[in-house]
C-alpha positions as CSV (number, residue, x, y, z in Angstrom):
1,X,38.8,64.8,4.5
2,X,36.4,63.9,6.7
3,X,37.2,62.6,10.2
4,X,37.5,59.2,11.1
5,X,36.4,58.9,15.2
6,X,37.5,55.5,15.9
7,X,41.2,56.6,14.3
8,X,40.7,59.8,16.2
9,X,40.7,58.1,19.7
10,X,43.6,55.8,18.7
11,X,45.6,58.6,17.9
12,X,45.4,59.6,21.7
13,X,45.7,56.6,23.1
14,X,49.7,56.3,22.0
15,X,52.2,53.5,23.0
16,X,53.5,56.1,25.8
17,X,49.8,56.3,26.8
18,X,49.1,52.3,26.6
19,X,52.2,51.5,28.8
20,X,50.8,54.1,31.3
21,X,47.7,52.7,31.7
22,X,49.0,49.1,31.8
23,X,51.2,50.1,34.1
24,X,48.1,51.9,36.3
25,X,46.2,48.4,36.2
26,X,49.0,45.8,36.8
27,X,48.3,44.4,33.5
28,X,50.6,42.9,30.7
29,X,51.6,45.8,28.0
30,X,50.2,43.6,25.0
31,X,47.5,42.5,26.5
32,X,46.5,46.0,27.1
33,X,47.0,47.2,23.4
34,X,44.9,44.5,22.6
35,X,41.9,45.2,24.7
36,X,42.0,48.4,24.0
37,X,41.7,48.0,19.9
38,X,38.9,46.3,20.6
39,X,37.2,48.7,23.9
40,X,37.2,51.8,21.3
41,X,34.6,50.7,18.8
42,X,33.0,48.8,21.2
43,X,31.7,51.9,23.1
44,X,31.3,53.8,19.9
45,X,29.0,50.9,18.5
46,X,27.0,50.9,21.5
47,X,26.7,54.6,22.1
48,X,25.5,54.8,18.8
49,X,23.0,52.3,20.0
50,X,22.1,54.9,22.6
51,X,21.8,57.9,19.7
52,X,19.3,55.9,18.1
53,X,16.7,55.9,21.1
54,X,14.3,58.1,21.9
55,X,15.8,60.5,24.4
56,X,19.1,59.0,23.6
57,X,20.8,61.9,21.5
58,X,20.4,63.9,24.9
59,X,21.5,61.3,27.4
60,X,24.5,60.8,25.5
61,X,24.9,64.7,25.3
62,X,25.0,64.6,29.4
63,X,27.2,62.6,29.4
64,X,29.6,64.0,27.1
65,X,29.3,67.4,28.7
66,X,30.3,65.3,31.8
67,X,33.3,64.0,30.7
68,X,34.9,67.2,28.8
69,X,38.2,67.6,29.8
70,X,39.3,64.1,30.1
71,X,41.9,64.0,27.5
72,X,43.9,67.1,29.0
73,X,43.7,65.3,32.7
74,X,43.7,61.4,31.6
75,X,47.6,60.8,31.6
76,X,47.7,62.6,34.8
77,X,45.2,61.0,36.4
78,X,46.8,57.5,35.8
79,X,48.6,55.9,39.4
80,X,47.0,58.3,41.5
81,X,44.2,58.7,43.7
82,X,42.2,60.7,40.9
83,X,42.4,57.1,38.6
84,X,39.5,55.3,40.6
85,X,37.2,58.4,40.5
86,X,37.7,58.4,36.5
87,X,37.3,54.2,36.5
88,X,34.0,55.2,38.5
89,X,32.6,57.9,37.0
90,X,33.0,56.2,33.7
91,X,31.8,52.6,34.8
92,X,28.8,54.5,36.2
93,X,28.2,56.7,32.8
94,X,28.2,53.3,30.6
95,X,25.7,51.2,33.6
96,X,23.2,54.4,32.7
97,X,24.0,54.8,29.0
98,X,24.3,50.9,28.1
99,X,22.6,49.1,30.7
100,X,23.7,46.9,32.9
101,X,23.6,43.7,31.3
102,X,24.8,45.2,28.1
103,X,27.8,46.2,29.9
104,X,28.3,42.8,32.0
105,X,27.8,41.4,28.0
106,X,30.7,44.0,27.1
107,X,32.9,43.0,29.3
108,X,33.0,39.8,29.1
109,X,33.6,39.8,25.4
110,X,36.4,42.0,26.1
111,X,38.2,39.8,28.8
112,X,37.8,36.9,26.7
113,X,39.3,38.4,23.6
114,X,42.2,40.1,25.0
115,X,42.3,37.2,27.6
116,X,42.8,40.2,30.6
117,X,39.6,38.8,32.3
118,X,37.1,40.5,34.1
119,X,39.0,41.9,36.9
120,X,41.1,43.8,34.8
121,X,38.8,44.1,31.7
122,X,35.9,46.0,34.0
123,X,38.5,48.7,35.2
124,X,39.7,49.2,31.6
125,X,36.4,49.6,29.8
126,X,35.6,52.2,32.9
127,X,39.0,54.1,31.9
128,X,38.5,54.3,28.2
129,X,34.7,54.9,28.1
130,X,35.5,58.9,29.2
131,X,38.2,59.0,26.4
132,X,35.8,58.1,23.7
133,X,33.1,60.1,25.4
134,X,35.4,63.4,25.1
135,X,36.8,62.5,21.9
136,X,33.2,62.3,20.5
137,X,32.6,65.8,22.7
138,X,35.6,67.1,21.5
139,X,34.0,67.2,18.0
140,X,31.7,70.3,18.5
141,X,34.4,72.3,18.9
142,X,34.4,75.0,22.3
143,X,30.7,75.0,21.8
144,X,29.3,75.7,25.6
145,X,26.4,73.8,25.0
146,X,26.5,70.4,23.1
147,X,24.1,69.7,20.6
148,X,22.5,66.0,20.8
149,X,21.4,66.0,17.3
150,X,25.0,66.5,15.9
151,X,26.3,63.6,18.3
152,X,23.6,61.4,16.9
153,X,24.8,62.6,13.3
154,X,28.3,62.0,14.0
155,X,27.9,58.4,15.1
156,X,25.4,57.2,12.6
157,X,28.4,58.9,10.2
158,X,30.7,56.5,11.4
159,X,29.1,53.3,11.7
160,X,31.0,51.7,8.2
161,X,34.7,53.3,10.2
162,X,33.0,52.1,13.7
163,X,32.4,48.6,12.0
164,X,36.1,48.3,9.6
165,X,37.9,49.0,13.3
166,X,36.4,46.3,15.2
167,X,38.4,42.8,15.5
168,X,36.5,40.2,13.2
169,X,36.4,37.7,16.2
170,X,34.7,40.3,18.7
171,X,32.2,40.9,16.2
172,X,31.2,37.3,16.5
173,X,31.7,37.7,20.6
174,X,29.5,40.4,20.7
175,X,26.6,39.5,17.9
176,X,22.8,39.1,19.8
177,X,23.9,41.5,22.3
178,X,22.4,44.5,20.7
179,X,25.3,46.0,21.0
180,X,26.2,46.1,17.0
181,X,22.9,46.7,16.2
182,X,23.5,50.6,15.3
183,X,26.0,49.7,12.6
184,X,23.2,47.5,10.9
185,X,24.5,46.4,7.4
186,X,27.9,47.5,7.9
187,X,28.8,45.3,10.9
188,X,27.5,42.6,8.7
189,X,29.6,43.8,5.7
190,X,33.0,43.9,7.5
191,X,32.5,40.3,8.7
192,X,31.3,39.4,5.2
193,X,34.9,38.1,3.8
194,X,35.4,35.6,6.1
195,X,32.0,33.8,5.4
196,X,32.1,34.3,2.3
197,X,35.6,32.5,2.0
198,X,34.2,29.5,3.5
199,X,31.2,29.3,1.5
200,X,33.1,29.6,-1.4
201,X,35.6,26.9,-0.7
202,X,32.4,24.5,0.1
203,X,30.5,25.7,-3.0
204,X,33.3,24.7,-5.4
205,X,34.5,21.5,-3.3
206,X,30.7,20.7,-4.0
207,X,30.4,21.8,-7.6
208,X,33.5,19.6,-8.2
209,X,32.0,16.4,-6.4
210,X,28.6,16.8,-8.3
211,X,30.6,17.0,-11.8
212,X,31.9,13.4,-10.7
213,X,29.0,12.1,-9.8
214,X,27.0,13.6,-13.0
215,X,30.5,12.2,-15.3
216,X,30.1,8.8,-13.0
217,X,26.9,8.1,-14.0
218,X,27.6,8.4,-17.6
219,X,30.5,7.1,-17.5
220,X,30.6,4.2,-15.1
221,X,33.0,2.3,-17.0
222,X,35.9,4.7,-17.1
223,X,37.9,5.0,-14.1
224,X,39.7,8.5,-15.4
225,X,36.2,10.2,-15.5
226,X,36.3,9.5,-11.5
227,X,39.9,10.0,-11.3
228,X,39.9,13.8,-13.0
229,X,37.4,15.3,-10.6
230,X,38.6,13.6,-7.3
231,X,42.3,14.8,-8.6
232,X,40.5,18.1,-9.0
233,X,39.2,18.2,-5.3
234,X,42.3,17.5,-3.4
235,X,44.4,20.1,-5.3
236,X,41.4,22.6,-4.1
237,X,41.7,21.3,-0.9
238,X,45.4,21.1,-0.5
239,X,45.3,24.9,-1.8
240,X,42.8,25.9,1.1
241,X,45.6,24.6,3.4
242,X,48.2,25.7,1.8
243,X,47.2,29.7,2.2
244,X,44.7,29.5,5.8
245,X,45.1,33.4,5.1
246,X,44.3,34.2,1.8
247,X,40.6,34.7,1.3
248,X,39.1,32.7,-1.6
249,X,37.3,34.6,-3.8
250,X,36.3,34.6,-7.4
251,X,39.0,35.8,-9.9
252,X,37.0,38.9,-10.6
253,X,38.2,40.0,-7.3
254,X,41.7,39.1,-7.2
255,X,44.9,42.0,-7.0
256,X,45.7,40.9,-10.3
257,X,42.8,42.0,-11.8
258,X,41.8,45.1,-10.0
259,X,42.8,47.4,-13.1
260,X,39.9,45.4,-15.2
261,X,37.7,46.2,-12.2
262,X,38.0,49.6,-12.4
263,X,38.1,49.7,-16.0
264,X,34.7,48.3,-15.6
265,X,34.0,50.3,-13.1
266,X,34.2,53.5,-15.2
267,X,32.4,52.0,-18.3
268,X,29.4,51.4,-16.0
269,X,29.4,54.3,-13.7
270,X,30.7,56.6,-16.4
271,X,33.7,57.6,-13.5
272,X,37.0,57.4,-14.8
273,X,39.4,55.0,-13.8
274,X,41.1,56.7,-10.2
275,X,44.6,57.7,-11.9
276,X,46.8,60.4,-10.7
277,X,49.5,61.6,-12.5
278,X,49.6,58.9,-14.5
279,X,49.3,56.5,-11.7
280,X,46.2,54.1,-11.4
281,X,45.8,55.0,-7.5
282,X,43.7,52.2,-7.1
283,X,46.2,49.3,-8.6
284,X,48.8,51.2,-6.6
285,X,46.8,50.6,-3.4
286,X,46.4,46.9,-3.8
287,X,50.1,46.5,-4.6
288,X,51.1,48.3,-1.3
289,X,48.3,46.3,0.5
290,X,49.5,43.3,-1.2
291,X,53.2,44.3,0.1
292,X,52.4,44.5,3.5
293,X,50.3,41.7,3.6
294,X,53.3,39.4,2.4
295,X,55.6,41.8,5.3
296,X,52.8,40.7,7.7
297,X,52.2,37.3,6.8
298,X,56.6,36.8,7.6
299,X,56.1,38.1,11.5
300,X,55.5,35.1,14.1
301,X,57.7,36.2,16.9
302,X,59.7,39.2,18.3
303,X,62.9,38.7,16.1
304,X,60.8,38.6,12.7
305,X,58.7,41.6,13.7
306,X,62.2,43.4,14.5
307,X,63.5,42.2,10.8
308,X,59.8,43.5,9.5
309,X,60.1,46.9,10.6
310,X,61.9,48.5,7.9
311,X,59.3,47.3,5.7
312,X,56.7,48.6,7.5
313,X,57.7,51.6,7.6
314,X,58.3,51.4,3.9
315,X,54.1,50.5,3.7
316,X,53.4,53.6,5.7
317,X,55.7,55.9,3.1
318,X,53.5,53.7,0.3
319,X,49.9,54.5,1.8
320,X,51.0,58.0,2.2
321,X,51.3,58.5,-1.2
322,X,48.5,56.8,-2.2
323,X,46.7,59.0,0.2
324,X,48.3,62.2,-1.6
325,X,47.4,61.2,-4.9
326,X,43.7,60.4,-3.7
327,X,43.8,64.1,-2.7
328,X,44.1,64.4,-6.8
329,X,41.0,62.4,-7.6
330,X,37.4,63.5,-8.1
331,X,34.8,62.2,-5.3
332,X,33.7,59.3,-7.7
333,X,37.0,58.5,-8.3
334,X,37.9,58.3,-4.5
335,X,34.6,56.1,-4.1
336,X,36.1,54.0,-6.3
337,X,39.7,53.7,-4.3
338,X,37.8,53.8,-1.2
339,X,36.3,50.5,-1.9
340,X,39.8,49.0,-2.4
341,X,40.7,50.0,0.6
342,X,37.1,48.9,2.6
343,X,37.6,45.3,0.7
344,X,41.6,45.1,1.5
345,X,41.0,46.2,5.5
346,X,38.8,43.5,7.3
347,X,41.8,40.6,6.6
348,X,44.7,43.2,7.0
349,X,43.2,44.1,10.5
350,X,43.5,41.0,11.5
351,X,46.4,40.3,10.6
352,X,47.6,44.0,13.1
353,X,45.4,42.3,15.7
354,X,47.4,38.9,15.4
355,X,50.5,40.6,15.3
356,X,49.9,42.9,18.4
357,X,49.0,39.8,20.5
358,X,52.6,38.3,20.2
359,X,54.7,38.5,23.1
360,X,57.6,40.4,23.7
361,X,57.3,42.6,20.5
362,X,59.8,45.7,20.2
363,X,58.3,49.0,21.4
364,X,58.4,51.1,18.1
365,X,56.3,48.1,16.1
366,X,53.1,49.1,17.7
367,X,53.3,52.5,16.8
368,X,54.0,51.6,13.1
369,X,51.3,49.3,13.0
370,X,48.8,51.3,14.1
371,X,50.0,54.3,11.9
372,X,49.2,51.8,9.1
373,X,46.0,50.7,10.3
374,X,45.2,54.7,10.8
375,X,46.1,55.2,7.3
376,X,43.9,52.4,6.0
377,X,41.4,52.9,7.9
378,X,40.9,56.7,6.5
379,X,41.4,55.5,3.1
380,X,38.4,53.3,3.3
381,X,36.4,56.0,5.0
């Protein structure tokens, strides 16, 4: 299956690992887990920023080379005198790779969505940025020499996994920076659903009005023509507030209906409908999503998210299976599933980020949680 970097880096950067550095920087455990899901494809966004400019394959080669070894030495490093040569060396490496006002701009988005601020947010971005740069590094293999074409391959490879990691409200942080600009349509894409929920709740609220206003006119006389659509209006409205979560979209698109889509899908296309022994994988994917979402939806404290964690786990066992029957598909089929999944992952990782920025939440949540965002993640890659 082919690798997913931003899921790569998480998978070092365990709860152990997060409390460690929290613990290194003073900083508050959440906070850090928080910042952190959001440093990872910041720097991979903007060093594939980097790849893209002339000479900046090799810079970004250097620099890599540079940090090899970080991984096997960060923990280590952490509390000791070697942690403010690794915070320097890797502030230094993203001033030269980034610029400095591209990195001022990164780190104020950072403190501002984690809420660390910049004292702590500077340090932390100077921490991680040598993780990401050996992860990426890590990639060719024992090679002695690293080749800057492949690193410029493998980040313009993972701009759509780059993009589906990133918190929706960084995005937003982050957009005229230049920083995004490397992930081009897909940054735009994975930010897409909650525009286009808003514009479709105005477009029908509108459509609705002009039907009364086109029935008024004909109609002046007849108080139910302007009674129907103003009736219709408020139960759309009182439905937008009744679900703040729940993306509006058209009916095409709904969970319910995902079976027709592929159906379709496969008559266009001439790919078969993704079913594994038996199974339609990709109707079994939405139910799970669907699953957790409701699971997710129920956490607001540290007691619920306690109660939730049995059902969690019971999503991960789900997505694993999907994942093993995906194994079964053909690759059009898997396109097909993998566009579930890409559609489902935007609102369900912000839902993990909501989650994760509660207070006081037990120590094996986090680890489930990202387990499940890992999982969805490589699904939609």
């Amino acid at each position: 299956m082919p690798i997913n970097l931003p899921a790569l880096v998480v998978r070092f950067l365990t709860p152990d690992v997060i409390g460690r550095i929290a613990s290194a920087l003073g900083i508050d455990r959440n906070m850090a887990q928080t910042a952190i899901n959001a440093v990872v494809p910041s720097l991979l966004a903007g060093f594939g920023g980097v790849a893209a400019q002339p000479g900046g394959p090799q810079r970004l080669a250097d620099a890599a080379a540079e940090q090899r070894g970080t991984l096997g030495n960060f923990v280590g490093s952490l509390g000791t005198a070697n942690q403010s040569s690794l915070i320097e060396s890797g502030s230094s490496m993203l001033s030269s790779l980034l610029g400095a006002s591209n990195r001022n701009a990164l780190v104020g988005a950072i403190s501002r969505f984690s809420g660390l601020g910049q004292h702590a947010a500077t340090p932390l971005l100077g921490m991680m940025a040598p993780v990401v740069m050996d992860t990426i590094a890590q990639q060719q293999g024992s090679a002695r020499t690293l080749d800057p074409d492949k690193i410029a391959n493998l980040l313009a490879g993972q701009k759509d996994n780059i993009a589906a990691a990133m918190p929706p409200a960084l995005r937003g942080m982050l957009s005229g920076t230049g920083l995004l600009d490397s992930l081009g349509g897909a940054a735009r894409g994975a930010g897409a659903m909650g525009g286009d929920a808003a514009r479709a709740s105005s477009y029908a609220a509108r459509d609705v009005a002009n039907t009364g206003q086109r029935v008024g006119r004909s109609a002046s006389n007849n108080w139910l023509y302007w009674l129907l659509p103003a009736a219709a209006l408020a139960a759309l409205l009182i439905y937008i507030v009744a679900k703040p979560t729940e993306p509006v979209v058209s009916q095409q698109n709904t969970a319910a209906s995902q079976q027709q889509q592929n159906t379709a899908a496969s008559q266009t296309t001439g790919v078969q409908s993704p079913t594994a022994a038996g199974i339609d994988v990709g109707k079994q994917l939405t139910d799970s999503v669907s699953g957790l979402r409701s699971t997710l939806g129920g956490i607001t404290d540290a007691a619920s998210a306690q109660a939730a964690l049995p059902k969690l786990q019971e999503s991960t066992t789900q997505l694993d299976k999907v994942n093993d029957m995906t194994q079964r598909l053909s690759t059009d089929q898997r396109k097909l599933v993998s566009g579930v999944a890409a559609n489902e992952l935007p609102g369900v990782n912000a839902l993990f980020d909501k989650i994760l920025a509660l207070p006081g939440l037990p120590d094996q949540l986090k680890p489930v949680i990202e387990a499940l965002r890992t999982k969805l993640t490589s699904l939609a890659a």
